[in-house]
C-alpha positions in Angstrom: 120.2 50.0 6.7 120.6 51.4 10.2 119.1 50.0 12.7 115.4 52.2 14.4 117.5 51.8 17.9 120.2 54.2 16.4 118.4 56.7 15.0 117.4 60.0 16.6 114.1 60.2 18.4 112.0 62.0 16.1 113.3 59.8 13.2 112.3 56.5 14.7 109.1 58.2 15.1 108.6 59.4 11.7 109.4 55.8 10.2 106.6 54.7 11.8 104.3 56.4 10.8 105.6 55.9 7.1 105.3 52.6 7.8 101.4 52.9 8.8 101.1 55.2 6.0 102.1 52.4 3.2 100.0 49.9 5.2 97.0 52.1 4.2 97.5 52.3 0.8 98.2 48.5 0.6 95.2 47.7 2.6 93.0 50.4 0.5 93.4 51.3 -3.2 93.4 54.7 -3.3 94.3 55.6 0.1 95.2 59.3 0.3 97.4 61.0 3.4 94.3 63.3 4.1 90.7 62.6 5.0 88.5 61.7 1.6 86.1 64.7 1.9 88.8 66.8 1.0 88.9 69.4 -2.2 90.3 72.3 -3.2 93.7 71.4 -2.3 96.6 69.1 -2.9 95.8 66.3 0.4 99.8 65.5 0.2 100.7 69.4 1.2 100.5 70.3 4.6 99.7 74.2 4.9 100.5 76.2 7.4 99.9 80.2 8.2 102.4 82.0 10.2 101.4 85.9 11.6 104.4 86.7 9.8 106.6 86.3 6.9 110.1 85.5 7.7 112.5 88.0 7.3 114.7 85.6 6.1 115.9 82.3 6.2 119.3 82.7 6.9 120.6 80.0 9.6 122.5 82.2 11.3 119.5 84.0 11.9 117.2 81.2 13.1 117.4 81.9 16.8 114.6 85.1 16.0 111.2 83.5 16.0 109.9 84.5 12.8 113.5 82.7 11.1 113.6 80.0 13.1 109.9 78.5 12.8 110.3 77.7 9.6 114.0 76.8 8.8 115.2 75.1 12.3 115.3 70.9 11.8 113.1 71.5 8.6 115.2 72.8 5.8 118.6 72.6 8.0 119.8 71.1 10.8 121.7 71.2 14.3 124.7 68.5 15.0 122.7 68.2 18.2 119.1 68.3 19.3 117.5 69.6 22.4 114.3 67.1 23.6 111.4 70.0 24.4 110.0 67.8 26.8 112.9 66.5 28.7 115.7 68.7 28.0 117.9 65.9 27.1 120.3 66.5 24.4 120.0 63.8 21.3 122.1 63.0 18.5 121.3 64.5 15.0 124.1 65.2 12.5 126.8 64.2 15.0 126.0 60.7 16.9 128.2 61.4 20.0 130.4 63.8 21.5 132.5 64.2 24.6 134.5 66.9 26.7 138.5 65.8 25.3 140.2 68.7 27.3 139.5 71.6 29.9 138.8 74.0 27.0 137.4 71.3 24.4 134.8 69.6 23.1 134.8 66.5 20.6 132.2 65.1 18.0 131.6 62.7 15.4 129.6 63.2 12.9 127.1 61.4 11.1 127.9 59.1 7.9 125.8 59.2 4.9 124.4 62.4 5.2 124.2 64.8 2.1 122.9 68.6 1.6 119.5 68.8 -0.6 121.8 69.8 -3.4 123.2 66.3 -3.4 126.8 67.6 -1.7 128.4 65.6 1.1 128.1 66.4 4.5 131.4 66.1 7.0 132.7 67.5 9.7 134.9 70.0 7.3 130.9 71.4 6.9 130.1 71.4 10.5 133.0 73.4 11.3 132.3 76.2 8.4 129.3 77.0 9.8 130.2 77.3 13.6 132.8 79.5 12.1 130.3 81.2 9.6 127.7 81.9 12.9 130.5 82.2 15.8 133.3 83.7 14.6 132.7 85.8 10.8 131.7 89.6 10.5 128.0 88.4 9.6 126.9 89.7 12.7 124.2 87.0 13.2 121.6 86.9 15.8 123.0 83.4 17.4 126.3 84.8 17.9 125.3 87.2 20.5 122.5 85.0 21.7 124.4 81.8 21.7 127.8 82.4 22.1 127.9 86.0 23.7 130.8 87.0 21.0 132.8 83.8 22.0 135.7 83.1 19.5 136.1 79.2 18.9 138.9 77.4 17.6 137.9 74.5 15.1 139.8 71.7 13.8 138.9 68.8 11.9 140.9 65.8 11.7 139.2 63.8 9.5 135.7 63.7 7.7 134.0 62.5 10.8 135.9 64.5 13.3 135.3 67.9 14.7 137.2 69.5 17.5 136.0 72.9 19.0 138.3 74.8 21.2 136.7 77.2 23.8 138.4 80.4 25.5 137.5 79.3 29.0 135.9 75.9 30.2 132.7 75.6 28.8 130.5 73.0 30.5 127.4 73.3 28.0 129.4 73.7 24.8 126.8 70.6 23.2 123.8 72.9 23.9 125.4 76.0 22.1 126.3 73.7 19.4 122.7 72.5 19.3 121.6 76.1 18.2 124.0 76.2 14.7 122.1 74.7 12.0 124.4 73.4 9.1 125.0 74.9 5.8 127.7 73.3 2.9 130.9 74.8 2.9 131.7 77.2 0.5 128.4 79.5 1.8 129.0 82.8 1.7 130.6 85.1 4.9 130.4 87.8 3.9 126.3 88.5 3.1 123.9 86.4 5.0 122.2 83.6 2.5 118.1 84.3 2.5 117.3 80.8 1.2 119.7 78.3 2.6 120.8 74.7 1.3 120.8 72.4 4.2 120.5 68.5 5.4 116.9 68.5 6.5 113.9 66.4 5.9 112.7 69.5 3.6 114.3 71.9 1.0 112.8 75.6 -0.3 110.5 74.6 -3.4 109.6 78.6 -4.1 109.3 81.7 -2.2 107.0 84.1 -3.7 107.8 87.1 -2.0 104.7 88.6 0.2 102.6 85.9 -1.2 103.8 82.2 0.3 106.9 80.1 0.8 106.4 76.6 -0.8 109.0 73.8 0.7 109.6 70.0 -0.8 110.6 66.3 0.4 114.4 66.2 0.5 114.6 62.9 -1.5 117.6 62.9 -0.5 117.3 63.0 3.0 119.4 60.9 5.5 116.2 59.5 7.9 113.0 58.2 7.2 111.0 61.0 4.3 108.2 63.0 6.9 104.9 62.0 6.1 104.0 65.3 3.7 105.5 65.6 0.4 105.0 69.3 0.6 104.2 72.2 2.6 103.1 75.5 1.9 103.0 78.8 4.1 101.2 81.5 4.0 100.9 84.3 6.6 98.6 86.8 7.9 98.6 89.6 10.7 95.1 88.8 12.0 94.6 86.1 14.2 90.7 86.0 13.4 91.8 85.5 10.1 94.5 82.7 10.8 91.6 80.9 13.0 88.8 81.4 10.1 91.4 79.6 7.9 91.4 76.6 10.3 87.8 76.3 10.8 87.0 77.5 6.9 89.4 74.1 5.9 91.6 76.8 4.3 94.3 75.3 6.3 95.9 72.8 8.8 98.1 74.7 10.9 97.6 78.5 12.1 100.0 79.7 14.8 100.3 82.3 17.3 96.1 82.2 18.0 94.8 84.4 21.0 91.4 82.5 23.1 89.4 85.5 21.3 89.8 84.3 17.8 87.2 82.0 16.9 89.7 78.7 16.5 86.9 76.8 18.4 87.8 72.7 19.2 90.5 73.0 16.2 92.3 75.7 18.5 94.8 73.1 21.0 96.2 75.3 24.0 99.9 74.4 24.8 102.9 75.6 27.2 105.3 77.7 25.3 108.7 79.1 26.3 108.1 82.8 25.4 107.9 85.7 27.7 107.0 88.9 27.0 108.2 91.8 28.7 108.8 96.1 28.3 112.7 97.1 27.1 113.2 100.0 28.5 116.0 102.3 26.8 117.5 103.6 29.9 120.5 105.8 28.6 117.8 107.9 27.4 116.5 110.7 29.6 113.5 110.3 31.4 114.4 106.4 31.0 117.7 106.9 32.4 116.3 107.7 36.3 115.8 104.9 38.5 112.4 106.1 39.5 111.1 106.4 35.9 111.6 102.6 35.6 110.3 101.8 39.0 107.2 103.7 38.2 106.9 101.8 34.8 107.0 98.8 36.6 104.2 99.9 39.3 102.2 101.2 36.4 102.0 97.8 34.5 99.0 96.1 35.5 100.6 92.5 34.8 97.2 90.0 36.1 94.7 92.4 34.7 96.4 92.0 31.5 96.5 88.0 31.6 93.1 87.9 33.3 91.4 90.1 30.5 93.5 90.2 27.3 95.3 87.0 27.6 92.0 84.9 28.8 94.3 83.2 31.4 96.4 82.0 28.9 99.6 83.1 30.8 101.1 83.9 33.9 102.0 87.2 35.4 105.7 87.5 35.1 108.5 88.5 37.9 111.4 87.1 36.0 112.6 86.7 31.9 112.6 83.0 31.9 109.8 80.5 32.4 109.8 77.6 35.2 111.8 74.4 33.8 114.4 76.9 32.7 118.2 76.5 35.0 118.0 79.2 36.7 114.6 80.0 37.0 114.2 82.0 40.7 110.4 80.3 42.2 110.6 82.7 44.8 110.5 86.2 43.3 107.7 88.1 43.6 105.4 90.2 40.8 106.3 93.4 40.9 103.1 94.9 42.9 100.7 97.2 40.6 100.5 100.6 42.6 99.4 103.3 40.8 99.7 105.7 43.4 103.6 104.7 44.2 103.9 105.2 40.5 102.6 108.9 40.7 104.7 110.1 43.7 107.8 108.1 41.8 107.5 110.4 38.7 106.2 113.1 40.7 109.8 113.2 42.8 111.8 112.9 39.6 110.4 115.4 37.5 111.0 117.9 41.1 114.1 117.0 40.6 114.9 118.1 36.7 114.2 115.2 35.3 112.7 115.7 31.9 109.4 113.5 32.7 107.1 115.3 30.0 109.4 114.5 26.9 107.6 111.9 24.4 108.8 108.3 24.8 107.9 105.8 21.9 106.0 102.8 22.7 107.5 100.6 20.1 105.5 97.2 19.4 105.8 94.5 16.3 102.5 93.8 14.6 101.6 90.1 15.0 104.2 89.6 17.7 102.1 87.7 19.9 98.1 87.7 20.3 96.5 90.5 21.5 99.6 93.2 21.1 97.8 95.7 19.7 95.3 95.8 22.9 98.1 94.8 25.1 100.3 98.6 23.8 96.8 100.8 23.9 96.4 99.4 27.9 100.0 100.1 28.8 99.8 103.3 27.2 97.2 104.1 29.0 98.6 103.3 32.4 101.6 105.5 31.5 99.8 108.3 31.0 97.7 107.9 33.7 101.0 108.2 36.0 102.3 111.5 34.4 104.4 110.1 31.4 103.8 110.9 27.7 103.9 107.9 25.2 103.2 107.6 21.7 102.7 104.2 20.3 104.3 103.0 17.2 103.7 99.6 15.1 106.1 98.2 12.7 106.8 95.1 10.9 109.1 92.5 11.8 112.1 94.2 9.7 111.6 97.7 11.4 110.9 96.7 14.8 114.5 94.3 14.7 116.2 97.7 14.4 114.7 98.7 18.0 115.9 95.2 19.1 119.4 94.1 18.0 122.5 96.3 18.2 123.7 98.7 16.9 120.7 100.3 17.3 119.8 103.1 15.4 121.1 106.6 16.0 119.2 109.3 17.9 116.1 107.2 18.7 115.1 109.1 21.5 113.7 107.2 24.8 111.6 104.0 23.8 110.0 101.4 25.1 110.0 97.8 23.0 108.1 95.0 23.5 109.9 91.8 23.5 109.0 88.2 23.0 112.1 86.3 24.6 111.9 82.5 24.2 114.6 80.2 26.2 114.3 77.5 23.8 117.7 76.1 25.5 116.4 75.2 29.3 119.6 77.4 30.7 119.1 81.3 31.6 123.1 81.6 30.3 121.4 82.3 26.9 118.7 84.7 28.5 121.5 86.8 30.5 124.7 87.0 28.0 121.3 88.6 25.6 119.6 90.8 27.3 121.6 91.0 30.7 125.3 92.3 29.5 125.8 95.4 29.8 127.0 94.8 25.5 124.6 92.1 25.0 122.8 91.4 21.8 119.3 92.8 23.4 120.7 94.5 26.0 119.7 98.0 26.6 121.4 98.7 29.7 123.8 97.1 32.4 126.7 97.9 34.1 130.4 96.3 34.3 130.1 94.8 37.5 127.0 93.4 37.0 128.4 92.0 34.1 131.1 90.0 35.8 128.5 88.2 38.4 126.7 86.8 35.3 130.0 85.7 34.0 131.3 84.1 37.4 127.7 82.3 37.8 127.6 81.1 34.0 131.2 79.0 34.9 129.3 76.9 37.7 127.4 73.9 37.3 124.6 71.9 38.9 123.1 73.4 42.2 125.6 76.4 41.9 124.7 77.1 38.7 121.2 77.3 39.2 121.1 79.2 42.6 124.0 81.8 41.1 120.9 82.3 38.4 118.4 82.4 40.7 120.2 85.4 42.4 121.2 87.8 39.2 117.2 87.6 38.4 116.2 88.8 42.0 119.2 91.8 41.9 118.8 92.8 38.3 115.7 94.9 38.9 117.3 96.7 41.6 120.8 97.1 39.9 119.9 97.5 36.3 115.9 97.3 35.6 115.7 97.6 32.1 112.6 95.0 31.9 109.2 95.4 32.8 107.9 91.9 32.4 104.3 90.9 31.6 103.9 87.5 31.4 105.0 83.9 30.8 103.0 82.8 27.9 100.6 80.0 26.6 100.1 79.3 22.9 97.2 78.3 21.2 97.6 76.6 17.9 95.0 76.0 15.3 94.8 72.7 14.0 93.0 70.5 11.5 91.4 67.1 12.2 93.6 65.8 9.1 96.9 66.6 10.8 98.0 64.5 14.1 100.7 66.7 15.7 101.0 67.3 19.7 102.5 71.2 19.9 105.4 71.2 23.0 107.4 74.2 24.5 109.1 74.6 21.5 106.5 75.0 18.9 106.6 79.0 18.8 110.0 78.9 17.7 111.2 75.4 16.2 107.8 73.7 14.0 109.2 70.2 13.0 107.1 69.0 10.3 108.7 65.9 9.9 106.5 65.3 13.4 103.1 66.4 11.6 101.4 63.1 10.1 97.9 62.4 8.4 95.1 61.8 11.1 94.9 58.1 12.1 98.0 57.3 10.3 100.0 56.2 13.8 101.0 53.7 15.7 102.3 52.8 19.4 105.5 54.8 19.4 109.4 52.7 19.1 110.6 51.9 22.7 113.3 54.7 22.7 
């Protein structure tokens, strides 16, 4: 058996609490994981509602929110691991790794590790699926997001081996690598795989299309078996709903709760990484003037929106990143809210032929993040109280994805699309090569030469690196502006008394369930 010093972080935790667990049901015949007043439900299946269903569960894919809640570190995992807390890389499916060359990076990977379909796991698996995310036609989200269209070369010498070449020098190859979750061999490449095989602590039970996704113990899993034997999620738009299902005992875990929704004591407020901000299509006329966007900008009222739809559950944004983020810039102001400014701004452009009164869509995803629906009517408002004429659509995750990836659809017209951007890696590299490049992912808009200073700063490290950052988010809005930001986020998620479970930065986009225990079932935590 390995030893609880070698194993990673959340695993040493998890065998502790199994450890608690079977000293319960020793101490007590009939000792349940739940509280005994339960009924109505199975106490060993930990449920969960989500304001959406995924899309899809394709790894590739699990970089989007809505993917990557649900399949990240549960039903398949990274070689490497990113601490929420401190930031700190940690072994997963590869127990060490090292920089061999200028352009390469080396890793060993775990022994005794299988797939929930009882296949081995090497390195010959590791390497299929950097190649199936980085390098194949799939045209996954990650790609873009990750690797900004990065070609690697991949070599493995032996089963425990894996060798990853790199264009140019990389310095934080490892955290890249932390964002490809695993699949066997032998998946396909050529259509993207909506219920994946992987080597997690969980494996898809049933997915009942538009009604719940059921997941099971991976009895074969490599590390200590999490706590639940099951778990079961549902979703639902509402967030009244989602918190009436916490406090009605109708479940243990509701996400994505706004201070409005009637979660009470069960609802726990945390810091998340998202930040949500206005897309502005600027090759699109009226969009495409300088004094459109500006005017966008002096329209949004950013602290009356936190102050009175948020509850103070945010922070006014200046910037697409969060503090704690490399490359976060403490020193940039909010853009100022200035209605007036905003008037004269359109006033001058439309005296100049610019096409001011043509309709621009307000594009927003149902359920993207509390309070949306009331966040789109005020900004719509604020536009057309500065001369601009906006119609607001809603869609559903699958529609609205259209808006935000490329290629984007033909002949939209001008639009504006709300985003949700979570740095879920600590290093703005991943934020700019998105939604910065000119060809990015996300990107709307850029230009070549501000292209080139985000790929000169991204080769620094350290106190370059972070000041080089710094800079490109304080001369983006007056190169590019594409963004209107709104506001740094704070979650709240609903919680049962049965479930012990301390949300982090992380939680919107990567739910470990392996981390969620019975109530009362732990003990002092493993020296690490």
């Amino acid at each position: 058996m390995r030893p609880t010093a070698q194993l990673p972080r959340r695993a040493r935790r998890a065998l502790t609490v199994a450890a608690a667990a079977t000293a319960c049901c020793a101490i007590a015949a009939g000792c349940t994981v739940a509280n005994s007043g339960h009924g109505g439900y199975d106490a060993d299946t930990l449920r969960i509602v989500l304001s959406q269903e995924p899309p899809t569960l394709e790894p590739c894919e699990s970089s989007l929110t809505s993917t990557g809640i649900v399949v990240r570190s549960n039903i398949t995992e990274p070689l490497i691991e990113r601490d929420p807390n401190s930031g700190d890389l940690q072994p997963l499916l590869a127990t060490e790794w090292r920089q061999s060359a200028p352009n390469q990076w080396t890793f060993k990977v775990r022994d005794g590790v299988t797939f929930s379909n009882g296949a081995p796991f090497t390195a010959r698996d590791a390497a299929f699926s950097i190649d199936r995310a980085v390098n194949s036609d799939l045209n996954c989200n990650l790609d873009g997001y990750v690797f900004g269209d990065e070609k690697l070369e991949l070599d493995t010498p032996d089963d425990n081996t894996l060798v990853v070449g790199t264009e140019t020098p990389d310095p934080i190859l490892p955290l890249r690598i932390s964002f490809v979750e695993v699949v066997p061999a032998g998946t396909s490449m050529q259509e993207k795989v909506r219920e994946p095989v992987g080597t997690g602590p969980y494996a898809i039970d049933d997915w009942e299309y538009g009604q719940k996704l059921l997941l099971k113990r991976n009895a074969g899993y490599w590390g200590p078996q999490p706590a639940f034997a099951r778990a079961e999620y549902q979703w639902r738009s509402e967030g009244s709903v989602r918190a009436a299902m916490i406090t009605n005992d109708e479940t243990d875990i509701a996400v994505s709760l706004g201070p409005e929704d009637g979660a009470g004591d069960l609802g726990v407020p945390f810091q998340n990484n998202e930040t949500t901000a206005l897309r502005m299509q600027a090759g699109e006329a009226p969009l495409n003037d300088m004094r459109v966007r500006q005017a966008i900008n002096y329209a949004v009222n950013r602290e009356g929106i936190v102050k009175a739809l948020f509850r103070g559950l945010g922070d006014p944004a200046s910037q697409l990143i969060p503090s704690g983020v490399v490359g976060y810039n403490g020193d940039l102001p909010l853009w100022p809210h200035d209605i007036d400014k905003a008037k004269q701004l359109i006033a001058d452009a439309k005296a100049d032929g610019v096409p001011v009164d043509r309709q621009i869509r307000l594009i927003g995803r149902t359920a993207q993040f509390p309070k949306i629906a009331e966040t789109i009517e005020v900004l719509q408002s604020e536009f057309a109280e500065i001369g601009l004429n906006v119609k607001i659509e809603m869609m559903d995750t699958s529609n609205q994805l259209l808006y935000q990836l490329r290629p984007f659809p033909p002949e939209t017209g001008p639009y504006l699309l709300t985003i949700m951007h979570g740095n879920q890696a600590g290093d703005a590299a991943f934020t700019l090569d998105q939604y910065m490049l000119s060809d990015g992912p996300q990107a709307a808009y850029g230009t070549p030469e501000f292209d080139k200073k985000i790929r000169a700063a991204e080769e620094l490290t350290g106190r370059q690196r972070q000041d080089a950052f710094a800079k490109l988010f304080a001369e983006e809005p007056e190169e590019i502006m594409q963004m209107a930001y709104i506001a740094h986020m704070k979650g709240i998620l609903g919680k049962s008394p049965r479930v012990d479970y301390t949300p982090n930065s992380a939680t919107g986009d990567e739910m470990r369930l392996a981390e969620m225990t019975p109530a009362g079932s732990t003990t002092p935590t493993v020296a690490q």
